[in-house]
Short mmCIF file of the C-alpha atoms (twelve columns), coordinates in Angstrom:
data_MODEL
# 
_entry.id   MODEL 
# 
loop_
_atom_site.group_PDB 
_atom_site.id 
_atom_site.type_symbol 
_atom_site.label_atom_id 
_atom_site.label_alt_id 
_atom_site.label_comp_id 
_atom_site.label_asym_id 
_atom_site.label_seq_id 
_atom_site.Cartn_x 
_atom_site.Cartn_y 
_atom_site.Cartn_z 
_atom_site.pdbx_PDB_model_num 
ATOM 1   C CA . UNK A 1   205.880 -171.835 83.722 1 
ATOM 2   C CA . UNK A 2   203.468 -168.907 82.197 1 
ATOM 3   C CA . UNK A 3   204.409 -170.634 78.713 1 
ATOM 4   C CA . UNK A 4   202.743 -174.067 79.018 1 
ATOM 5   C CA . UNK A 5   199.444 -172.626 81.209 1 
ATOM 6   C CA . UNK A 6   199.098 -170.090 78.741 1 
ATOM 7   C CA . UNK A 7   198.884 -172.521 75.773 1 
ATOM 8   C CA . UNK A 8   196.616 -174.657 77.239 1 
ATOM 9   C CA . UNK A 9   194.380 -171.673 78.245 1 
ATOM 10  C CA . UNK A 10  194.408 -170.558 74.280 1 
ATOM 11  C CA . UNK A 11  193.422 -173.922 73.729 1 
ATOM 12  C CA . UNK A 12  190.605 -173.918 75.862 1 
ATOM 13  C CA . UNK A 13  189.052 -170.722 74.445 1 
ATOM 14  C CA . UNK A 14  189.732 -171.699 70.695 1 
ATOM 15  C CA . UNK A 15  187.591 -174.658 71.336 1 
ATOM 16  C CA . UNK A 16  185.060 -173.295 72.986 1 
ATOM 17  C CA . UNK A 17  184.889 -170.287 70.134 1 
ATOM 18  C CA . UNK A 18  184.852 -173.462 67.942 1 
ATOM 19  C CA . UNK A 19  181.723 -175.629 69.668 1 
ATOM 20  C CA . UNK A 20  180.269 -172.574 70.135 1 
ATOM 21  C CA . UNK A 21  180.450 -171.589 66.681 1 
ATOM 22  C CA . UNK A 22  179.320 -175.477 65.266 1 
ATOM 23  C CA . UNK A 23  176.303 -175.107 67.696 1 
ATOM 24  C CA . UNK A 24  175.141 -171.927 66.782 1 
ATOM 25  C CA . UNK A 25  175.305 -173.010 63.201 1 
ATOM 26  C CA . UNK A 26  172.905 -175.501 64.139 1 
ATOM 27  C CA . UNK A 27  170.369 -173.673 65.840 1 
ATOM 28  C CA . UNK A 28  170.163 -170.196 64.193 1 
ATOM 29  C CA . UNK A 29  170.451 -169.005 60.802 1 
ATOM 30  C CA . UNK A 30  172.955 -166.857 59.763 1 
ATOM 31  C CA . UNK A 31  171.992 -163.499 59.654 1 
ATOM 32  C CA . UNK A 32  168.772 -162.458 61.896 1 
ATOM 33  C CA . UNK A 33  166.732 -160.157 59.194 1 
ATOM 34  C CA . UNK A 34  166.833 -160.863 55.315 1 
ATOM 35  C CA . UNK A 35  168.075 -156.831 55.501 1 
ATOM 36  C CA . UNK A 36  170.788 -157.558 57.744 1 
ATOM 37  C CA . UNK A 37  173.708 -155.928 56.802 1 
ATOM 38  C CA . UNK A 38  175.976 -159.360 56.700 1 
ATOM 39  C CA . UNK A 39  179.482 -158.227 58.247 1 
ATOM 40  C CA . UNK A 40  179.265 -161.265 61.178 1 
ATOM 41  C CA . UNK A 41  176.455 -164.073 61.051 1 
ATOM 42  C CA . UNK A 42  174.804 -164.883 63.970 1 
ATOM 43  C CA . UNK A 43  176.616 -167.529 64.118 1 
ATOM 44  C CA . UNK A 44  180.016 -165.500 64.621 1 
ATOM 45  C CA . UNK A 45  178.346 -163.385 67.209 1 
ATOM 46  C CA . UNK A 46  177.201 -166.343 69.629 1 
ATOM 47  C CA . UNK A 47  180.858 -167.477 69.560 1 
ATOM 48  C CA . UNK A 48  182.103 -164.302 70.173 1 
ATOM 49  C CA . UNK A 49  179.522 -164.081 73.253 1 
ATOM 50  C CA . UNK A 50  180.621 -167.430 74.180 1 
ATOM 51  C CA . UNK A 51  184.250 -166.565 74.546 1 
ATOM 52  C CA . UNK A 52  183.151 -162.880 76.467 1 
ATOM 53  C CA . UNK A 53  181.133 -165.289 78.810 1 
ATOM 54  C CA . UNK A 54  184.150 -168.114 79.395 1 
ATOM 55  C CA . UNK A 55  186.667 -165.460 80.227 1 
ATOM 56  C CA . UNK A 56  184.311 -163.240 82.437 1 
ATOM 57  C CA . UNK A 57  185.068 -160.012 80.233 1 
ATOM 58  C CA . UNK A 58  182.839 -157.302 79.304 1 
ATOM 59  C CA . UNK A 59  182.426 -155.955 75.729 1 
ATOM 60  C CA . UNK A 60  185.614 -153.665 75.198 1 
ATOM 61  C CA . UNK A 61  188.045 -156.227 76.539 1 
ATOM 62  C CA . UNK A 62  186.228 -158.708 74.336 1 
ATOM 63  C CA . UNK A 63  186.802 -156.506 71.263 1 
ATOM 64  C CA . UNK A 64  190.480 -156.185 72.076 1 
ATOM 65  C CA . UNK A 65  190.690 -159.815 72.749 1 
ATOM 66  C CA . UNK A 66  189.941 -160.010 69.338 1 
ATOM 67  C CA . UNK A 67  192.018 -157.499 68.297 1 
ATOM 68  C CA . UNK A 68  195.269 -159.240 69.385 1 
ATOM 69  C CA . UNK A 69  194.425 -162.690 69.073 1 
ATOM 70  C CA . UNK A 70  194.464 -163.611 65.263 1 
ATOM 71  C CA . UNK A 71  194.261 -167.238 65.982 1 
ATOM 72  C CA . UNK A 72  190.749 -166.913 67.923 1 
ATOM 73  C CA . UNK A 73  190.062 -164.646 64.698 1 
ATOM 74  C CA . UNK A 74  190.735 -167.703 62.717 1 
ATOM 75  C CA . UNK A 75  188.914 -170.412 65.095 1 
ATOM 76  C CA . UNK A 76  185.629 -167.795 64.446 1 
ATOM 77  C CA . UNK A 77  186.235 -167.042 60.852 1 
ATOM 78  C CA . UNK A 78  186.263 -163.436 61.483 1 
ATOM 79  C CA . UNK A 79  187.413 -161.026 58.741 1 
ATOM 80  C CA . UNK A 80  187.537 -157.753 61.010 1 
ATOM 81  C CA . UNK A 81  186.340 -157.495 64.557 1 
ATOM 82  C CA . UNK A 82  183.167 -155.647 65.800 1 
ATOM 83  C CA . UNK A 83  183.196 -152.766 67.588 1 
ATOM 84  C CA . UNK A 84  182.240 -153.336 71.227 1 
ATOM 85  C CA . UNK A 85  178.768 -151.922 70.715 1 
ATOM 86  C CA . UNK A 86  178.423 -154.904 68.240 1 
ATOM 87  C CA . UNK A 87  178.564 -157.676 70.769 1 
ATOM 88  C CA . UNK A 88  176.655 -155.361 73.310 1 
ATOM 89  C CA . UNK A 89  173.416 -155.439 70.958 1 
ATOM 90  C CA . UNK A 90  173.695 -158.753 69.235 1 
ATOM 91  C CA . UNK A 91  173.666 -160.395 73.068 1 
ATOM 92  C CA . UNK A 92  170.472 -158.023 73.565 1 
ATOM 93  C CA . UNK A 93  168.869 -159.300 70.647 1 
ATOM 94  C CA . UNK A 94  169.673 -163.039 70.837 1 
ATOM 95  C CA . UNK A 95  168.574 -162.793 74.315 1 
ATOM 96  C CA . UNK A 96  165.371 -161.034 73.462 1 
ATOM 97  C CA . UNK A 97  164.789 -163.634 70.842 1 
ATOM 98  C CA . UNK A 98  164.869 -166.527 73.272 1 
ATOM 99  C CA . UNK A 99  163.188 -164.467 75.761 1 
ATOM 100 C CA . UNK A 100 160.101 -163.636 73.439 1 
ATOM 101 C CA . UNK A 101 159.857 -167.026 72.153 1 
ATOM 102 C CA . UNK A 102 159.550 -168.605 75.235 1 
ATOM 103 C CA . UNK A 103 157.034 -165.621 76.292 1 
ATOM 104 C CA . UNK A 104 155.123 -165.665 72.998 1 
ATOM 105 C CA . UNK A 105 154.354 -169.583 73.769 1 
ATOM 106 C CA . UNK A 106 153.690 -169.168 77.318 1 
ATOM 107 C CA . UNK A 107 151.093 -166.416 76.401 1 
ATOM 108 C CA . UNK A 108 149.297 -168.692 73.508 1 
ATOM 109 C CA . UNK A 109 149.064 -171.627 76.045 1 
ATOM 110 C CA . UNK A 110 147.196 -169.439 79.061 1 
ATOM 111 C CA . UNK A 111 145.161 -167.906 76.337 1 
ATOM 112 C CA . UNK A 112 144.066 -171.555 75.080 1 
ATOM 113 C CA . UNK A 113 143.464 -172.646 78.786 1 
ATOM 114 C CA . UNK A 114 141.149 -169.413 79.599 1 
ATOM 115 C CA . UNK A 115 139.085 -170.582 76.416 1 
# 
């Protein structure tokens, strides 16, 4: 019985590493500074988030997720894994990012109303 479920539960988070991988691709670019030091694009990090977020986990479980699960590896194109501290400050940034943009162009537009 615990065969089958868990199967289709590995399934489930493979593809949503994938999509979330694809999408990410899409919308950001790899790497968030020309400096950056390139171990895991952006890209990688969002689906790592992604899969921390669909299985309600926090960092360090995430990190040993990772860890034992070579085909999730795989489905992210991961050469090594992040420490947990990683994932902790790439979700701060990406947030931030989003955050700031939305807050940059909300500032611009009351500025251009007040004038």
């Amino acid at each position: 019985m615990g065969g089958p479920a868990t199967r289709a539960s590995a399934r489930s988070v493979t593809a949503v590493a994938r999509e979330a991988l694809e999408e990410a691709s899409r919308a950001l670019p790899p790497y968030s500074h020309p400096c950056s030091p390139k171990t895991y694009t952006q890209h990688q990090m969002v689906a790592m988030l992604a899969v921390r977020e669909f299985l309600r986990l926090d960092y360090r479980s995430t990190q040993q997720m990772l860890l034992d699960w070579s085909d999730l590896r795989e489905a992210i194109k991961l050469d090594g894994v992040p420490h947990w501290t990683t994932l902790e400050k790439a979700e701060k940034r990406i947030l931030k990012k989003g955050a700031s943009t939305t807050c940059s162009t909300g500032s611009s537009r009351s500025t251009g109303e007040a004038a």
